[in-house]
C-alpha positions as CSV (number, residue, x, y, z in Angstrom):
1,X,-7.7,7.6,6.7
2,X,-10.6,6.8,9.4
3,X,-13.1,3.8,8.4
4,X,-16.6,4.7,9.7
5,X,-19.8,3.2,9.0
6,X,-21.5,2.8,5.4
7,X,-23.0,4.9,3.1
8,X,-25.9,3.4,2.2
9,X,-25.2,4.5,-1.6
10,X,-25.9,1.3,-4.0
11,X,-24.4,0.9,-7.2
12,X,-26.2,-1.6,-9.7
13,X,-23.4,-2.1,-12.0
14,X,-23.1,-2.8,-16.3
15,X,-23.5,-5.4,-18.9
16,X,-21.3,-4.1,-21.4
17,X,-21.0,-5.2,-25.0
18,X,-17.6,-4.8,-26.9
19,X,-16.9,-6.2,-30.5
20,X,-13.6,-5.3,-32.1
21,X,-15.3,-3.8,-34.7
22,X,-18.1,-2.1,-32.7
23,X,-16.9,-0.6,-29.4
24,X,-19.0,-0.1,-26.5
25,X,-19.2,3.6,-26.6
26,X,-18.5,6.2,-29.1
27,X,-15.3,7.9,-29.6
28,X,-14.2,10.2,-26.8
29,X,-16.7,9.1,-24.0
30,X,-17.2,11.4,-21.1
31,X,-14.2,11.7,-18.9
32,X,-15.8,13.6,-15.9
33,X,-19.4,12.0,-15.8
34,X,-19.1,7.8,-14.9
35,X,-21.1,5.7,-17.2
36,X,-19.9,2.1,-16.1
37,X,-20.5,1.9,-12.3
38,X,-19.2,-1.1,-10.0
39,X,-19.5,-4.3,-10.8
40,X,-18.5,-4.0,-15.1
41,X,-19.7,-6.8,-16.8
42,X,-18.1,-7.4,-20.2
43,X,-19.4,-9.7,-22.9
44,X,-21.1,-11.6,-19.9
45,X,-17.9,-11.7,-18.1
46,X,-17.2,-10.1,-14.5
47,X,-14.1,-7.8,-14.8
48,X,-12.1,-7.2,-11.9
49,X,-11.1,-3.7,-12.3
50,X,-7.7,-2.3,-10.5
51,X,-6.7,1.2,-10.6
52,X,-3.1,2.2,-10.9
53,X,-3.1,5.1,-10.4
54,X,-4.4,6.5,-7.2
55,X,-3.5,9.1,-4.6
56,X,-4.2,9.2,-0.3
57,X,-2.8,11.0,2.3
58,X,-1.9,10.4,6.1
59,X,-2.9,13.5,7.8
60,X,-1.2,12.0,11.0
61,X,1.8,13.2,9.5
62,X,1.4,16.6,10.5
63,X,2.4,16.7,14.1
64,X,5.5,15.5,12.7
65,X,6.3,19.0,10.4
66,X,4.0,21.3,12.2
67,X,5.5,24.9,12.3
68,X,8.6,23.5,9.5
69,X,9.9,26.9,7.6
70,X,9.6,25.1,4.1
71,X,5.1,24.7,4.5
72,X,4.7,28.9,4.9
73,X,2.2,28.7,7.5
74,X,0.0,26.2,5.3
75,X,-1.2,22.6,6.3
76,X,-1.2,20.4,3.6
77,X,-3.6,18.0,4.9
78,X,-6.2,20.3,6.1
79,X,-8.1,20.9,3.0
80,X,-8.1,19.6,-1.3
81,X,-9.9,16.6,-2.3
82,X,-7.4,13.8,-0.4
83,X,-9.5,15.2,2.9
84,X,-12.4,13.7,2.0
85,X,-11.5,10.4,1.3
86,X,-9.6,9.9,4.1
87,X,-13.1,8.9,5.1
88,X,-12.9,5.0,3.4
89,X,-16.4,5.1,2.8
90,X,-16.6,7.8,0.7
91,X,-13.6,6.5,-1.1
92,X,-15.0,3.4,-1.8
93,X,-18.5,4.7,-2.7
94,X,-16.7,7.2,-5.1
95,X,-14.6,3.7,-6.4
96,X,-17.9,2.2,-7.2
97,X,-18.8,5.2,-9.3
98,X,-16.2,5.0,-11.6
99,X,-16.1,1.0,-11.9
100,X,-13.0,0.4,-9.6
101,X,-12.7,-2.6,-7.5
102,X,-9.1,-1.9,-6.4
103,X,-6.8,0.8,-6.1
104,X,-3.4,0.6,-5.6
105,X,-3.0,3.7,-3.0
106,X,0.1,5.9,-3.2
107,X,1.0,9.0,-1.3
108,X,0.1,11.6,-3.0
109,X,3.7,13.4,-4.4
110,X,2.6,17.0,-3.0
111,X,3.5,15.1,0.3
112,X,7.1,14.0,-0.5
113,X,9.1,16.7,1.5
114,X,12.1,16.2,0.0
115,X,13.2,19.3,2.6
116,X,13.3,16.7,5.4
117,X,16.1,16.0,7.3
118,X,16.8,12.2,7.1
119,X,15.2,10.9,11.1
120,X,12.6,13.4,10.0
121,X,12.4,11.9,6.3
122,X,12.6,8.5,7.9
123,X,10.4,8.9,10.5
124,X,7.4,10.8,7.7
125,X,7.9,7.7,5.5
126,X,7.8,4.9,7.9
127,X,4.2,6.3,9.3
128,X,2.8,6.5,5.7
129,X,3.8,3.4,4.9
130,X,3.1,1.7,8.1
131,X,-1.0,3.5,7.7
132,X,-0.7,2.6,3.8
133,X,-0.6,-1.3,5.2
134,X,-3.3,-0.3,8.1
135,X,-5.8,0.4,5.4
136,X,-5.1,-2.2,3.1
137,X,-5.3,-4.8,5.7
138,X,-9.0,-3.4,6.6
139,X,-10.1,-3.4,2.8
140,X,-7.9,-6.1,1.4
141,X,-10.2,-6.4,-1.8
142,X,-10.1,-3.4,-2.5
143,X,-7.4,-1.5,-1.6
144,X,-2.9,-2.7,-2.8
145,X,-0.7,-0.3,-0.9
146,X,2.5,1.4,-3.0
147,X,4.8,3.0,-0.6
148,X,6.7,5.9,-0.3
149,X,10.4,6.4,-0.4
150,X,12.7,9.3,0.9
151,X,14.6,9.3,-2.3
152,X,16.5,12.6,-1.4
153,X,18.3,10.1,0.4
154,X,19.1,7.1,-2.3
155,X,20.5,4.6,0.8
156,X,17.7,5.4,2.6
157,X,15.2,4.9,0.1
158,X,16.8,1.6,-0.8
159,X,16.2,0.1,3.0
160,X,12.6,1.9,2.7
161,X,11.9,0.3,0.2
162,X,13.0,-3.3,1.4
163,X,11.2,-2.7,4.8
164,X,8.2,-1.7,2.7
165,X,8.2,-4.8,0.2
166,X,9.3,-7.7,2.8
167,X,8.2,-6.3,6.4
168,X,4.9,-4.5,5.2
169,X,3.9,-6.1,2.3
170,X,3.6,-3.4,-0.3
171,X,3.8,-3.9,-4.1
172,X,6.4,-1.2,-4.2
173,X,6.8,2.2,-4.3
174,X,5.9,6.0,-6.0
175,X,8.9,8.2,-6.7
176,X,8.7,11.7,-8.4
177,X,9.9,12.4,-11.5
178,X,12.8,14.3,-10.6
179,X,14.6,15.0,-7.0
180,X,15.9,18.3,-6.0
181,X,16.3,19.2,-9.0
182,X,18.1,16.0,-9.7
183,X,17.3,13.5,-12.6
184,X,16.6,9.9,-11.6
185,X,19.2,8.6,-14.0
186,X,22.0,10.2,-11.9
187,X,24.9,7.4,-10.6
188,X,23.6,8.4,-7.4
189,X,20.3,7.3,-7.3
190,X,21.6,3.7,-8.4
191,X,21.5,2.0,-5.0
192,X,17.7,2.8,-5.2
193,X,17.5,1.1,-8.3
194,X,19.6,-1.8,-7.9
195,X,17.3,-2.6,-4.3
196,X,14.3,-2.2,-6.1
197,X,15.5,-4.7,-9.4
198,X,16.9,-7.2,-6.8
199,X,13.1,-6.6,-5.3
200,X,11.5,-7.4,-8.3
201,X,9.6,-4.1,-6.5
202,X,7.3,-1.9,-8.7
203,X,8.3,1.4,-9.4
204,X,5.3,4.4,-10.1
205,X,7.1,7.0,-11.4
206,X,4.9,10.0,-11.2
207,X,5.7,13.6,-12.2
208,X,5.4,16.6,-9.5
209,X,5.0,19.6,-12.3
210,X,8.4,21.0,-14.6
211,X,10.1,23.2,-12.5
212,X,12.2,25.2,-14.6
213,X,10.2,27.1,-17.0
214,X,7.3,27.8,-14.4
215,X,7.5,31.3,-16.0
216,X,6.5,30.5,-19.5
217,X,3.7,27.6,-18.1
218,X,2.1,30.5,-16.1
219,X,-1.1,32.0,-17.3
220,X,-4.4,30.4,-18.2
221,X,-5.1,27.0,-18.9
222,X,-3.4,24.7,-15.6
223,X,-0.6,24.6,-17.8
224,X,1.7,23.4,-15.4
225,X,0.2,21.0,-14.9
226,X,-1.5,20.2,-18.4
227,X,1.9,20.2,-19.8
228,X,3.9,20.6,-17.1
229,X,3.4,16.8,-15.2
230,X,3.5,15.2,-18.9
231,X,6.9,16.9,-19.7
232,X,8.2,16.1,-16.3
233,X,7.5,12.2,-16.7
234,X,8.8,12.4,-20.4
235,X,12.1,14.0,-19.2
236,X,12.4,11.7,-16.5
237,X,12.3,8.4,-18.7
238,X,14.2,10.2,-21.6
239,X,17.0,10.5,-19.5
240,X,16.9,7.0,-17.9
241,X,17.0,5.9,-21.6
242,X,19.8,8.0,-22.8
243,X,21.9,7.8,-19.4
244,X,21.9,3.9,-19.4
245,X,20.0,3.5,-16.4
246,X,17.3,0.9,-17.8
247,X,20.0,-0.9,-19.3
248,X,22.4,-1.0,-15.9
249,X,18.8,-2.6,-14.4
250,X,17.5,-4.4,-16.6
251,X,14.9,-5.8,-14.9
252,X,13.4,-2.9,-13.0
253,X,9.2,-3.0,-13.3
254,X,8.8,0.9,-14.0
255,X,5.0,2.5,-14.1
256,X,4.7,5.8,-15.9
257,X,1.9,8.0,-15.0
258,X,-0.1,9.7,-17.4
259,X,0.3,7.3,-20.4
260,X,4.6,7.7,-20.2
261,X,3.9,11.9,-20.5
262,X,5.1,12.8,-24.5
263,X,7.3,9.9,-25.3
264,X,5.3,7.0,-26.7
265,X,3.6,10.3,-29.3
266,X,7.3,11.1,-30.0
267,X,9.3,8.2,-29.8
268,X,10.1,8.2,-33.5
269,X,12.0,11.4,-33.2
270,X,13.9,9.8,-30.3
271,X,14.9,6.8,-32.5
272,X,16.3,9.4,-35.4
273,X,18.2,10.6,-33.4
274,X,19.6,7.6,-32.0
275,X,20.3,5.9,-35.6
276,X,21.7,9.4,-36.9
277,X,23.6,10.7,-33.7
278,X,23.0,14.0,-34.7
279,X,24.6,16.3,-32.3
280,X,24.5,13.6,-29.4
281,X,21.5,11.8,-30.1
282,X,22.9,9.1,-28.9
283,X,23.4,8.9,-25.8
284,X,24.2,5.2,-23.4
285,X,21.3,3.4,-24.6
286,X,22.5,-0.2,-26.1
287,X,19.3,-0.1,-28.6
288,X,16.8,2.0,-30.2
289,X,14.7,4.5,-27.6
290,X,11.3,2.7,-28.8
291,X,12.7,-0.9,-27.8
292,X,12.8,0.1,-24.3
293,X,8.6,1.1,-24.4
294,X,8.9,-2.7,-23.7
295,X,10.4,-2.4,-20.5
296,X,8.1,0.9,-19.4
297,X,4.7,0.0,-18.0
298,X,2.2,2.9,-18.4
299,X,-0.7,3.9,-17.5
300,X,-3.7,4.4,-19.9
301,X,-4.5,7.9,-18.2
302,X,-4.4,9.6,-22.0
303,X,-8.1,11.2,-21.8
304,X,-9.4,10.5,-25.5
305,X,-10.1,7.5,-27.2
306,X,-7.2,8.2,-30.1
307,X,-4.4,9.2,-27.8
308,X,-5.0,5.6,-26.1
309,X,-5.3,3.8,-29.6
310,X,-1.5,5.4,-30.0
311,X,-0.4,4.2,-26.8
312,X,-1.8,0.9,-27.1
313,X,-0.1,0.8,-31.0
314,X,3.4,2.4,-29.9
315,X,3.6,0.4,-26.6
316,X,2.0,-2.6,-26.6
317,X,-1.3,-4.0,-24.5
318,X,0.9,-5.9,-22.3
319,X,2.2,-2.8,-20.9
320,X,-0.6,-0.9,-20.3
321,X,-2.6,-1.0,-17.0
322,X,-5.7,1.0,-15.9
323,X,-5.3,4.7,-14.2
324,X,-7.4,7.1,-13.3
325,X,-5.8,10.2,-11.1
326,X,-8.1,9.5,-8.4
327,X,-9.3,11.9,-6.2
328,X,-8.0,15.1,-7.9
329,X,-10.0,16.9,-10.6
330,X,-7.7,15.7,-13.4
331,X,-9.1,12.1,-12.5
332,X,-11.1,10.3,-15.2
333,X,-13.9,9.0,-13.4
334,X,-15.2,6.8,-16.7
335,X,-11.8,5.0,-17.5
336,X,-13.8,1.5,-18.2
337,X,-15.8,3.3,-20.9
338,X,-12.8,4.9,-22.0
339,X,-10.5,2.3,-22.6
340,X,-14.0,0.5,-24.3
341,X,-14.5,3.1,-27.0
342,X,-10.6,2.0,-28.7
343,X,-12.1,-0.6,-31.6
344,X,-10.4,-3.7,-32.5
345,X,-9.4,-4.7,-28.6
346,X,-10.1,-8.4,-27.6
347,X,-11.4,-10.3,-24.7
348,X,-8.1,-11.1,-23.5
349,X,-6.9,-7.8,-24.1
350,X,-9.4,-6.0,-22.2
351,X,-9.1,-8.2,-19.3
352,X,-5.2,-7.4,-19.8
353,X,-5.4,-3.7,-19.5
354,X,-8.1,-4.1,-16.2
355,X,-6.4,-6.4,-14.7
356,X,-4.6,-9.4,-15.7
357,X,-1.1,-7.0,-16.5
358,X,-1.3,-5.6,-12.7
359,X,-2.4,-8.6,-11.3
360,X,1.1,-10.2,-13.0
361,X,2.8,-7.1,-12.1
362,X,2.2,-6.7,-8.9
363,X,2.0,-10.5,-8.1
364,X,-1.3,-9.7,-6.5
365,X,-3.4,-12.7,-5.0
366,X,-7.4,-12.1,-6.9
């Protein structure tokens, strides 16, 4: 990422007026057109606005795999929409836009080359992390850094992830929602975990596309990814449900992209099966599937206004935090608007959903 000189592109910002029983906006408000630019004013109260969900690369990384085998030839930091806002001010003029006054930056997961070798793995990791801190340090208002992790390498990721937290400062880190093929849940993984519970370290688990049946999600429509990424997060905390996982860590501080994927729509099928243990239902959980949306964070990246009403309903406000997708196409550049247009919210738990759950979360210093 390179910081060069301003813009010169102003924003001037929105009174907003939200009553429970008259939202701001309509239902479904625009999800690729901002309507509530930088600074949101709600009710005649500034809200600090912080972003979950948001993706950078570090192009500096490619001296590092030049010429690798696994890339075909391709550069994946030449071109795609995390080029241009390597530039900070178009990033930050972009934030304005959409209402954002922090991000909390991740490494985007098309950049996790789980391929590596471990020096290699390490050495990729430690230079996005140590740039993730670089640019945080230069924007501190506006920018919360979320490290990486070679989790191909569960020991590794585990010392990653405590250099990342104590030595760098970061709130956490991203993991995919799978690993070579390998589920998250597996005992192998559980060094990982147990560092980042004995962190108190946020974990953003976000998907990287269903690889299995690629066959049938082929065809029109971005399926893979439309239900592809929402199927791979839903598999992913299915399984550290059934497998025991969130009950062995009780106290991990899990994000899940993309509102949780499927399983807050769906959770009452998973609790059937759990009370009837119909052909292994069941699995290791110690309670019902829909008891553990309490320890899931998620993001409110849903799209429409009655898919987040659900979400809020099933999960709770107090696990829900702001996202956006930011800077891919599937970003919703009018997430203040959106999470607006849900009736019967309040103050606090508007304020909640912006900010005051992250800020909590994340242990962050605003």
């Amino acid at each position: 990422m390179t910081d060069l000189q301003g813009t010169g592109i102003e924003f001037v910002g929105c009174d907003l007026t939200y009553h429970a029983d008259k939202p701001t906006c309509a239902k479904n408000p625009s999800t690729i057109e901002s309507h509530t630019p930088r600074p949101v004013t709600i009710n005649g109260k500034r809200m600090l606005t912080i972003d979950m969900h948001a993706h950078s690369q570090v192009s500096e990384v490619w001296p590092l795999i030049e010429g690798r085998p696994e890339l075909n030839g391709k550069n994946p930091f030449a071109q795609g929409p995390l080029k241009p806002v390597e530039k900070l001010p178009v990033r930050l003029a972009e934030m304005d836009r959409m209402g954002i006054d922090m991000e909390v930056l991740s490494i985007s997961v098309g950049q996790y080359f789980f391929w590596a070798e471990r020096d290699l793995a390490d050495q990729i990791v430690r230079l996005q992390n140590e740039k993730l801190t670089e640019v945080s340090a230069t924007h501190p208002d506006r920018f919360v850094p979320l490290g990486a992790v070679a989790l191909q390498y569960p020991d590794l990721a585990a010392e990653q992830l405590n250099h990342a937290v104590k030595v760098l400062g970061h709130r956490g880190c991203m993991v995919t929602g799978s690993v070579n093929g390998e589920e998250l849940s597996d005992p192998k993984f559980h060094p990982f975990w147990a560092k980042a519970e004995e962190l108190g370290a946020v974990v953003f688990i976000h998907p990287r596309g269903f690889p299995d049946p690629k066959e049938r999600l082929a065809g029109k429509g971005f399926l893979e990814n439309i239900i592809g990424n929402p199927l791979e997060t839903t598999v992913a905390l299915a399984h550290l449900i059934y497998e025991g996982t969130l009950d062995r860590f009780p106290g991990l501080k899990i994000v899940a992209a993309h509102g949780g994927g499927y399983l807050p729509s769906y959770i009452g099928r998973f609790d059937h099966g759990h009370n009837s243990a119909d052909r292994g239902g069941r699995g290791n959980e110690v309670k019902k599937p829909s008891e553990y949306l309490r320890q899931i964070y998620f993001d409110t990246l849903v799209y429409n206004t009655e898919n987040l009403t659900h979400l809020i309903n099933e999960c709770g406000i107090e696990q829900l935090v702001l996202g956006t997708d930011h800077p891919y196409g599937m970003t919703n550049v009018n997430p203040i608007e959106h999470l607006l247009s849900v009736p019967g919210l309040s103050q606090d738990d508007i304020e909640a959903v912006l900010n005051g759950n992250l800020i909590k979360l994340l242990k962050l210093d605003v």
